[in-house]
C-alpha positions as CSV (number, residue, x, y, z in Angstrom):
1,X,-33.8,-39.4,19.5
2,X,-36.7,-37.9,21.9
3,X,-39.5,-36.1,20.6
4,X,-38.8,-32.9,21.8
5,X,-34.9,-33.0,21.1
6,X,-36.5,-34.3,17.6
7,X,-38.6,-31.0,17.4
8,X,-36.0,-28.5,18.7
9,X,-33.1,-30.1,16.1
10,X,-35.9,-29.5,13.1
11,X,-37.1,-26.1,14.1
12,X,-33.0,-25.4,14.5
13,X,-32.2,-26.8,11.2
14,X,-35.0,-24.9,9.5
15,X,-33.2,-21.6,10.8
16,X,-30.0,-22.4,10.2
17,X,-30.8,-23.2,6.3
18,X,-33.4,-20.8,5.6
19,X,-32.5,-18.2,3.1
20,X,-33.5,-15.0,4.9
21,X,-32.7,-15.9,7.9
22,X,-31.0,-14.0,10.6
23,X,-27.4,-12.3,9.8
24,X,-26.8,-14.9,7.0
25,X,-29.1,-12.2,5.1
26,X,-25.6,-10.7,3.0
27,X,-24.3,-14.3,2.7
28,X,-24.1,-16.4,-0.3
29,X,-28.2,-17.9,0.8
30,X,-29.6,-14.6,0.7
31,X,-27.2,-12.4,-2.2
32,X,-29.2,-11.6,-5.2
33,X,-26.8,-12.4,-7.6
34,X,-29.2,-11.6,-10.1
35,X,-30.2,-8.2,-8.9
36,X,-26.2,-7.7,-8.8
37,X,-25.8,-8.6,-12.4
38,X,-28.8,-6.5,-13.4
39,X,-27.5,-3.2,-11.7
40,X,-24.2,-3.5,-12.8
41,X,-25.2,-4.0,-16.4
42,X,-27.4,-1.5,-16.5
43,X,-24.8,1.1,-15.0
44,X,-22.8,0.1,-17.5
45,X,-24.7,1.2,-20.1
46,X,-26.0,4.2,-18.7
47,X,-22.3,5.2,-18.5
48,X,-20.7,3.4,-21.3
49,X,-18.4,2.1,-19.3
50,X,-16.6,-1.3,-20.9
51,X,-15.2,-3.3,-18.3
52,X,-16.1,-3.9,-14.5
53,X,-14.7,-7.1,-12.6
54,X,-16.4,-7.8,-9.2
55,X,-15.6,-10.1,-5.8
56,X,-17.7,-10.7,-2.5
57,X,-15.9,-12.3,0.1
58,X,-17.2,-13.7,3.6
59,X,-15.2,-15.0,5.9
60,X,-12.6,-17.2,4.5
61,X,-14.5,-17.7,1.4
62,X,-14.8,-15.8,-1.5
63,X,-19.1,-15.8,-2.4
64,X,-19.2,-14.4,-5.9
65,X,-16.4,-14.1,-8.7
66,X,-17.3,-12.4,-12.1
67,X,-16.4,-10.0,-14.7
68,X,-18.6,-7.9,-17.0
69,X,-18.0,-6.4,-20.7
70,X,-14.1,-6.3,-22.4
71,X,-10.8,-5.6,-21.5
72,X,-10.2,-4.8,-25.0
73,X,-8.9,-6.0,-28.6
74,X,-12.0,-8.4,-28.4
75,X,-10.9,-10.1,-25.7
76,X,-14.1,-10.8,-22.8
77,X,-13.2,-9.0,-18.8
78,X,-12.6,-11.9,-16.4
79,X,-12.1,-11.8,-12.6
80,X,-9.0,-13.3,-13.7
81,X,-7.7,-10.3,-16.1
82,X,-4.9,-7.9,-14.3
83,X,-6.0,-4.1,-14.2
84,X,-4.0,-1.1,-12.3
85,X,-5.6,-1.0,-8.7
86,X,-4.7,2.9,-8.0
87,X,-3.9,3.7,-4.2
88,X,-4.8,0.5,-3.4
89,X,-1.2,0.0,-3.4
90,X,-0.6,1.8,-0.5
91,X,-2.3,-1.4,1.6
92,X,0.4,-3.1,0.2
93,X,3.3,-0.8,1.2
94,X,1.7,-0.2,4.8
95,X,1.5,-3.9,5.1
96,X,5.4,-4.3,3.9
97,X,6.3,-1.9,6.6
98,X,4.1,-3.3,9.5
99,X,5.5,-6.8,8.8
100,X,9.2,-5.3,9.2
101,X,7.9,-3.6,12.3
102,X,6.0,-6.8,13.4
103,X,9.8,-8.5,13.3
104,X,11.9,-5.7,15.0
105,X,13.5,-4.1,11.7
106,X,11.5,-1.3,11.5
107,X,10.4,1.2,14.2
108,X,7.2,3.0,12.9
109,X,8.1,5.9,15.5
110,X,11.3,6.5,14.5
111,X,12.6,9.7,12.4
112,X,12.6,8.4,8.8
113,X,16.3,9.5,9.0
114,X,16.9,6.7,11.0
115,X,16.6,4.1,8.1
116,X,17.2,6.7,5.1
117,X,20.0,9.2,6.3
118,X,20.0,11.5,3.7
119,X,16.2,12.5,3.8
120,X,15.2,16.1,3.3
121,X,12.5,18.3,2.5
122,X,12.7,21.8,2.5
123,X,12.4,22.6,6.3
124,X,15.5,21.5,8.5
125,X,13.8,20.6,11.3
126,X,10.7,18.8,9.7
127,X,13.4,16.6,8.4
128,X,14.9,15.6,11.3
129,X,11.5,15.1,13.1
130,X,9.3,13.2,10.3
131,X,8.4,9.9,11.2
132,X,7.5,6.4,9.5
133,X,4.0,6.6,11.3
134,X,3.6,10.1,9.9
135,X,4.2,8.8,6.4
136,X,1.8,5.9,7.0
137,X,-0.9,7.9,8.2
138,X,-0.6,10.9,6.0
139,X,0.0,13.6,8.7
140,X,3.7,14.7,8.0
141,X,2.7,18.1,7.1
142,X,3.5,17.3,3.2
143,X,1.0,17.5,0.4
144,X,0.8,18.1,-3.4
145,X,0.3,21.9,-2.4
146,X,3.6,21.9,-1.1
147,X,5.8,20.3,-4.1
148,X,5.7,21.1,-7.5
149,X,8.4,19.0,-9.2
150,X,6.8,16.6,-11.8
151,X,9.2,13.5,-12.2
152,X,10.2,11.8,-15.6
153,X,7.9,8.6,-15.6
154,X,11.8,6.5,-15.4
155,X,12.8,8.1,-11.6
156,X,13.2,5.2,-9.3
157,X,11.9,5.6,-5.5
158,X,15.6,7.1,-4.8
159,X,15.3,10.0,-7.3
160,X,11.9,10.9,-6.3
161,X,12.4,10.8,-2.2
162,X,15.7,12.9,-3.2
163,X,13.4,15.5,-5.0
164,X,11.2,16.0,-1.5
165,X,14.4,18.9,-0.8
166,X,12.2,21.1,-2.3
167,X,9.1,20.3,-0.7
168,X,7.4,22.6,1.6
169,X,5.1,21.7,4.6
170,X,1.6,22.9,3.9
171,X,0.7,22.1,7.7
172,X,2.4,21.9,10.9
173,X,3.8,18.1,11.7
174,X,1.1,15.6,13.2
175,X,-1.8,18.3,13.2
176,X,-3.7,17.2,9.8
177,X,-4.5,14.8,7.9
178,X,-3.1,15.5,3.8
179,X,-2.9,12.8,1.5
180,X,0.4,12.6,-0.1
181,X,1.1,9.9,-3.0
182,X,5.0,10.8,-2.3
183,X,5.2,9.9,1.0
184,X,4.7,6.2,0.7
185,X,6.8,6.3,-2.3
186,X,9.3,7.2,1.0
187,X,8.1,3.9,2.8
188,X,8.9,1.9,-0.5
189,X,13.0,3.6,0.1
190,X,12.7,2.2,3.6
191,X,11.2,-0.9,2.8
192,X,14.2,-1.7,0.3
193,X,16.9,-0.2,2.9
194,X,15.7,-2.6,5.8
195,X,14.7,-5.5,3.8
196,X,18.3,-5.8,1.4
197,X,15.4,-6.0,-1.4
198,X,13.8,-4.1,-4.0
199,X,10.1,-3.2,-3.0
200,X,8.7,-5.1,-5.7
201,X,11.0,-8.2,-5.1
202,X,9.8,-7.6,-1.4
203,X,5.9,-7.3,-1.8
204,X,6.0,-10.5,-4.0
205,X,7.6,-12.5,-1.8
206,X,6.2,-11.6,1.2
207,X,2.5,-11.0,0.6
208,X,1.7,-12.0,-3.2
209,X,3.4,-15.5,-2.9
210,X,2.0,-16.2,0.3
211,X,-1.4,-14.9,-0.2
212,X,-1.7,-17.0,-4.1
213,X,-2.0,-13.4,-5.6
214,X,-0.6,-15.3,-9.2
215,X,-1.7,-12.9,-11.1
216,X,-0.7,-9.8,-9.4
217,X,2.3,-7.7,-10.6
218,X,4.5,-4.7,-10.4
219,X,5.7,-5.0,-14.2
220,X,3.3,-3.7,-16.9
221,X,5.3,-5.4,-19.3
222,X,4.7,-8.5,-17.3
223,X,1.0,-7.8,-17.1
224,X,0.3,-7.2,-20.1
225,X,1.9,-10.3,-21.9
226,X,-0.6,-11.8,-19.6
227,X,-3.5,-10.1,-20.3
228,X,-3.6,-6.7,-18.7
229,X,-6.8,-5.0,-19.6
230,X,-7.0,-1.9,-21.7
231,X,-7.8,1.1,-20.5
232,X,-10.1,3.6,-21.1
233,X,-11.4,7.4,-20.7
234,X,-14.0,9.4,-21.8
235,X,-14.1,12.4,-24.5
236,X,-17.1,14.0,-24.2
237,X,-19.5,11.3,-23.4
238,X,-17.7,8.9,-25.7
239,X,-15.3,6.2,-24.2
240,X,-12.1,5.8,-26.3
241,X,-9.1,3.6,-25.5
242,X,-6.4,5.3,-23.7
243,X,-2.6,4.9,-22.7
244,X,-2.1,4.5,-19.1
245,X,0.9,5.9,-17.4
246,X,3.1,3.6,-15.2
247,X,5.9,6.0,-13.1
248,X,8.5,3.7,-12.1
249,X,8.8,5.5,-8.8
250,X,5.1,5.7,-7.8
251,X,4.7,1.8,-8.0
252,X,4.4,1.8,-4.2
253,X,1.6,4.7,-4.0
254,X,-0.5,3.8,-7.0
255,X,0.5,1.6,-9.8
256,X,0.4,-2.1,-8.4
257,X,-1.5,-4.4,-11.2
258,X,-4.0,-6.9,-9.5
259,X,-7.2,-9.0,-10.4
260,X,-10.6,-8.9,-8.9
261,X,-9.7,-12.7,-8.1
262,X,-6.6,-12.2,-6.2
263,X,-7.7,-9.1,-4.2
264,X,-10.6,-11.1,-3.2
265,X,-7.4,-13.3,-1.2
266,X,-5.9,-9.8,0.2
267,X,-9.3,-8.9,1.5
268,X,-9.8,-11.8,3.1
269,X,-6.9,-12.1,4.9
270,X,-7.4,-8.2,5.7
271,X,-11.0,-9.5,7.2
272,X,-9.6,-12.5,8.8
273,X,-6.7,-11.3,11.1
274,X,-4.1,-11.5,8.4
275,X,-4.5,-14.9,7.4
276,X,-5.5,-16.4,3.9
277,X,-5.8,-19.9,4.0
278,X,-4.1,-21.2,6.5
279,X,-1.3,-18.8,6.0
280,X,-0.7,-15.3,8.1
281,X,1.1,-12.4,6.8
282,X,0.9,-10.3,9.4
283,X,0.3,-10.9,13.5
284,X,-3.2,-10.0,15.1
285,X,-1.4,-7.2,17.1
286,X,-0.1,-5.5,13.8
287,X,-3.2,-6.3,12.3
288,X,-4.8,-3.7,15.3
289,X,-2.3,-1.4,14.4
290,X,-2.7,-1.4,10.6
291,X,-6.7,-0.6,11.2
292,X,-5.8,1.9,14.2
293,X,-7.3,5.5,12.8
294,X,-5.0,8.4,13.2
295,X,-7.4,11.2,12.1
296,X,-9.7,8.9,9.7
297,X,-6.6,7.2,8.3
298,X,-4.6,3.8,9.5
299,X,-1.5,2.3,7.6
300,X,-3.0,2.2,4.0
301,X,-6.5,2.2,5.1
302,X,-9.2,5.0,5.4
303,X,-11.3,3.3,9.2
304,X,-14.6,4.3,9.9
305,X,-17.0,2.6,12.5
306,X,-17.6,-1.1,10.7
307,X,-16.3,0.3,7.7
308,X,-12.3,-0.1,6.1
309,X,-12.1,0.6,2.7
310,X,-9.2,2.3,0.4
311,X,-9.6,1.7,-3.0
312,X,-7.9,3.9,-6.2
313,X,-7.8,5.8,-9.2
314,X,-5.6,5.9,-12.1
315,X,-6.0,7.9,-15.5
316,X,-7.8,5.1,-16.4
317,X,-8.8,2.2,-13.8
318,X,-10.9,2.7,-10.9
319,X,-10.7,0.5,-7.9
320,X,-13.2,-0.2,-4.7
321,X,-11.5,-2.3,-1.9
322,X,-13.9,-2.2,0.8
323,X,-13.9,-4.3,3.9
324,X,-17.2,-5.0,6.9
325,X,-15.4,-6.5,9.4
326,X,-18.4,-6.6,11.9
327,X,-20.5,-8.6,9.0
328,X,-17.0,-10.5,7.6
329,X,-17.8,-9.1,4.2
330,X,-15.6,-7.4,1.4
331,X,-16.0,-6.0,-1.7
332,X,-13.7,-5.6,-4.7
333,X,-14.8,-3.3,-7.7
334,X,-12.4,-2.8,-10.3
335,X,-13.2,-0.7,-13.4
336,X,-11.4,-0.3,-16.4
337,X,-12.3,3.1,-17.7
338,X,-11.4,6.3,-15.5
339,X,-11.1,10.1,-15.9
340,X,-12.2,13.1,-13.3
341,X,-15.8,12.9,-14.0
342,X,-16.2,9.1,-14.3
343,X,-14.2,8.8,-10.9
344,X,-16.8,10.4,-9.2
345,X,-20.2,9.7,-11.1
346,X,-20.3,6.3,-12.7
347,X,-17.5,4.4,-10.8
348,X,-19.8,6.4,-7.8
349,X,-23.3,5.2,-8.7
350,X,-22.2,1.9,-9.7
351,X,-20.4,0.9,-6.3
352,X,-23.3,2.4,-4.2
353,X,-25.4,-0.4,-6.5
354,X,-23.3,-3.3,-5.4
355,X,-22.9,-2.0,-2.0
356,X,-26.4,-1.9,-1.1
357,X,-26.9,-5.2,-2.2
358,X,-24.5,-7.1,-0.4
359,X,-25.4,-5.0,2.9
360,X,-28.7,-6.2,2.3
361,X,-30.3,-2.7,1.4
362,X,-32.6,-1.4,-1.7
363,X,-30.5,-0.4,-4.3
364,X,-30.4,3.5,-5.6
365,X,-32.1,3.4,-8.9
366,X,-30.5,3.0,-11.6
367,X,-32.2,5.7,-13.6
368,X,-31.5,8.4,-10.5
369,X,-28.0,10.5,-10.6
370,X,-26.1,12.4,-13.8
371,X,-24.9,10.0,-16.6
372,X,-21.4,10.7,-17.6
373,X,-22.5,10.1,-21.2
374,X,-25.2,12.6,-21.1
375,X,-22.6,14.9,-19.0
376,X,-20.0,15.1,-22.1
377,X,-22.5,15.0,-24.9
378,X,-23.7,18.9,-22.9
379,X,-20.1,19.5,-22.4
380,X,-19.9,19.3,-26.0
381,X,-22.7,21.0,-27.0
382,X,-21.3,23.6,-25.3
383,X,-18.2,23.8,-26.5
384,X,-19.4,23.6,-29.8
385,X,-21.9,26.5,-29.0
386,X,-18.8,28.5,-27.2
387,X,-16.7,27.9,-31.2
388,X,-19.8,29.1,-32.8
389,X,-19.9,32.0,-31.2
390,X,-16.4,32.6,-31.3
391,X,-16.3,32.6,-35.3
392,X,-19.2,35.2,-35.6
393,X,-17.3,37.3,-33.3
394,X,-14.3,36.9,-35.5
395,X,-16.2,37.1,-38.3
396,X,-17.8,41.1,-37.3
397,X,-14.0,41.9,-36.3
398,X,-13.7,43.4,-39.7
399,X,-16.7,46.3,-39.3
400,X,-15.4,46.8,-35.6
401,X,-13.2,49.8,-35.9
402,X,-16.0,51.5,-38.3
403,X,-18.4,50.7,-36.0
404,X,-16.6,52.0,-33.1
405,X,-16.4,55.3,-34.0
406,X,-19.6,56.4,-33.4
407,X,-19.3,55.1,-29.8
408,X,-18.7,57.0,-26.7
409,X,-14.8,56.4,-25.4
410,X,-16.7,54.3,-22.0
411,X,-18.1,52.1,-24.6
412,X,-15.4,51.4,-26.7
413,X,-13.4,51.0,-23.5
414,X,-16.3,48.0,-21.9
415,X,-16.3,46.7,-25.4
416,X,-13.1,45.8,-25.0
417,X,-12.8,45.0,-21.3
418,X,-15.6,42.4,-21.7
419,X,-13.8,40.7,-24.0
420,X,-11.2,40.0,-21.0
421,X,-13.5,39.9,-18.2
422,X,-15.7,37.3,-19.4
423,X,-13.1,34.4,-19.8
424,X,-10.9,35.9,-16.4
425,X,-14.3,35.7,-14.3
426,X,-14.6,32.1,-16.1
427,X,-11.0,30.9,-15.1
428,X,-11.1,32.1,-11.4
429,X,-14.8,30.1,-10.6
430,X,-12.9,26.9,-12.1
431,X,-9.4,27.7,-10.7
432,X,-11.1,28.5,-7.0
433,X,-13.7,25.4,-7.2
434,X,-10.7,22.9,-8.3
435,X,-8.8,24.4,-5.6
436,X,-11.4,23.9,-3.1
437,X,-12.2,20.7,-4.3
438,X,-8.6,19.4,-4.0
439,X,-7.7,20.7,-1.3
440,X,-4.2,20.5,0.1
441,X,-3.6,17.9,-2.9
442,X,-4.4,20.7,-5.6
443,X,-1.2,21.2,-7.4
444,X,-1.3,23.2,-11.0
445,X,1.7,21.9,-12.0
446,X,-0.1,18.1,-12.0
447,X,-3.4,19.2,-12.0
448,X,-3.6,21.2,-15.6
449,X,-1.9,19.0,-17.4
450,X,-4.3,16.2,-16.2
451,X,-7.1,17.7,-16.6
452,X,-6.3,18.3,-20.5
453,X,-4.7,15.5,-22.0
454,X,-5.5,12.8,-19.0
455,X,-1.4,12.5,-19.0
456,X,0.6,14.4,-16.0
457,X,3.2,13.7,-18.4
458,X,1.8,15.0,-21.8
459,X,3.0,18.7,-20.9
């Protein structure tokens, strides 16, 4: 070899292999696997959560696999150990219905009518005129405003799309975007109509089999005989082991069971055209149509400039599914402790830790941001204030009457009101910021019960 074709091959294989160099910065060269380990650790404590199971994936390849803390009954978290992925399902059921599509069975701008005859919500001609693609992207006009029915945790998908009759239309058809758990549980009906198979006997062979998802499931029972993590809440800053719901019906929407491990495969073949080693689940066209926004959403996927992501939230999982596909990089975040607060403060902070990492920035510190733990302990010190007070007011009832009768009738009369006032003034902030918060998905009728016993079904 020549000198100077000597020289340039060097200088070229210096670059090539040198840690920080050029885009290979996020790659598995340059990822500070120890700085990952250290932030998660530490979020961990300063939350109390118990369990977090992590995958990186570039490319075809998947760069880091681990898990952190228990899944319970002594038993250590793996990437390996199944946990309930949320609304991450709904990749799953947009991906069912765009491979029907992809082969001619499905149209995804035909009337839903058209494959389930019988649909009905509670406005005529918004039956007729609801599509599949209005479903998939969330803009049929339907929320959790608009229905107030809560189903027995045994309704299959048919008694729970038959329920919709009742459901109103909280926006007009196509103008907004409302999320709507239901509505995909209507994509899992059309998905067993077209296909001859039940979703989950569908979604396993189709896209777990083919994408090595072995230890993926739709059966808790099934999980848990092999090894499906316990899950967890918090009661005022302490975590405590907690049932976790499973509706029958809602398996399509939110209640799939996965592994860091074998999401790590479905974001890699989400990242890579719709193939996973060697095998495709889905053709590059529908693959532009699955990621094709329709008001922030695509079929299962929120799509933002260089950024897909989806993710979930059960009583008491959390899950992170996000996907770069400019950089070829995807992260999967699964936690196995969830409630209101810790959806949106630890699972929060600690995904913007891991985030930052593998994109190459400064992590937040650790330290920075509202600890759920110290959260509860003021909730309870609070509440425990609120009781104290309450039994030295009870305790003074006694002397009240005497006492009253050498007040004017306007105080007697505020004395009283107050005692009303106070707690209705309370209840409408909370009612009114929950609302807001929730949006068109704030529902009473769900909302309450969660919000007290962590259970839609415990009322």
């Amino acid at each position: 070899m020549k000198p100077l074709r000597l020289l340039i091959f060097l200088i070229l294989a210096v670059l090539l292999l040198a840690p920080g160099a050029g885009w290979m910065a996020p790659g598995s060269a340059a990822l500070d696997f120890a700085a990952l380990d250290a932030t998660i650790t530490a979020q961990m404590a300063k939350h109390g959560l118990k369990g977090v199971s992590l995958a990186i994936t570039q490319g075809e390849e998947t760069l880091y696999l681990k898990g952190y803390g228990t899944a319970g009954q002594g038993r250590p978290l793996t990437p390996q150990t199944p946990m309930f992925i949320g609304s991450q399902s709904k990749s799953f059921t947009a991906l069912a219905i765009a491979q029907l599509a992809e082969q001619g069975l499905v149209d995804v701008n035909a009337p839903v009518r058209t494959y389930l005859p019988w649909f009905a919500v509670a406005d005529e001609a918004a039956s007729a005129q609801i599509t599949v693609a209005h479903l998939l992207h969330h803009t049929s006009g339907l929320s959790d405003a608009g229905f107030l029915t809560i189903l027995p945790e045994d309704a299959s998908i048919e008694d729970a799309v038959r329920a919709l009759k009742t459901a109103q239309l909280t926006a007009p058809l196509g103008a907004r975007q409302q999320y709507f758990n239901l509505g995909y549980v209507v994509l899992a009906g059309i998905v067993e109509t077209v296909s001859g198979q039940s979703y989950a006997d569908y979604i396993q062979q189709h896209i777990f089999d083919p994408l090595q998802m072995t230890h993926t499931y739709t059966d808790p029972a099934l999980a848990k005989q092999n090894g499906l993590s316990q899950g967890y809440s918090c009661f005022f800053g302490f975590t405590v082991a907690a049932r976790q719901p499973a509706p029958t019906y809602e398996l399509a929407a939110g209640y799939i069971i996965s592994t860091a491990e074998d999401m790590a495969h479905f974001a890699i073949a989400m990242n890579n055209n719709g193939v996973y080693a060697g095998t495709r689940v889905l053709s590059v066209q529908w693959m532009r149509e699955l990621f094709k926004p329709v008001l922030g959403y695509g079929m299962g996927w929120f799509v933002t400039p260089g950024h897909i992501y989806h993710g979930g939230a059960n009583d008491t999982f959390k899950t992170f599914v996000d996907l770069y596909p400019d950089r070829g990089l995807g992260i999967v975040l699964l936690i196995n402790e969830g409630y209101m607060i810790d959806h949106f403060i630890s699972a929060g902070q600690l995904f913007a830790g891991v985030e930052a990492l593998v994109l190459g920035n400064p992590p937040p510190d650790v330290s920075a941001g509202l600890s759920v733990r110290v959260i509860g302990w003021g909730l309870l010190a609070l509440v425990l204030a609120l009781c104290t007070l309450h039994a030295w007011n009870i305790s003074r009832l006694r002397g009240w009457r005497e006492r009253a009768r050498q007040w004017s009738p306007l105080k007697r009369a505020w004395d009283v009101a107050i005692s009303f006032i106070i707690p209705t003034v309370i209840l409408m902030v909370v009612f009114t910021q929950i609302k807001a918060f929730w949006g068109d998905r704030f529902n009473l009728t769900y909302q309450l019960p969660y919000y007290i016993c962590n259970d839609p079904g415990c009322l």
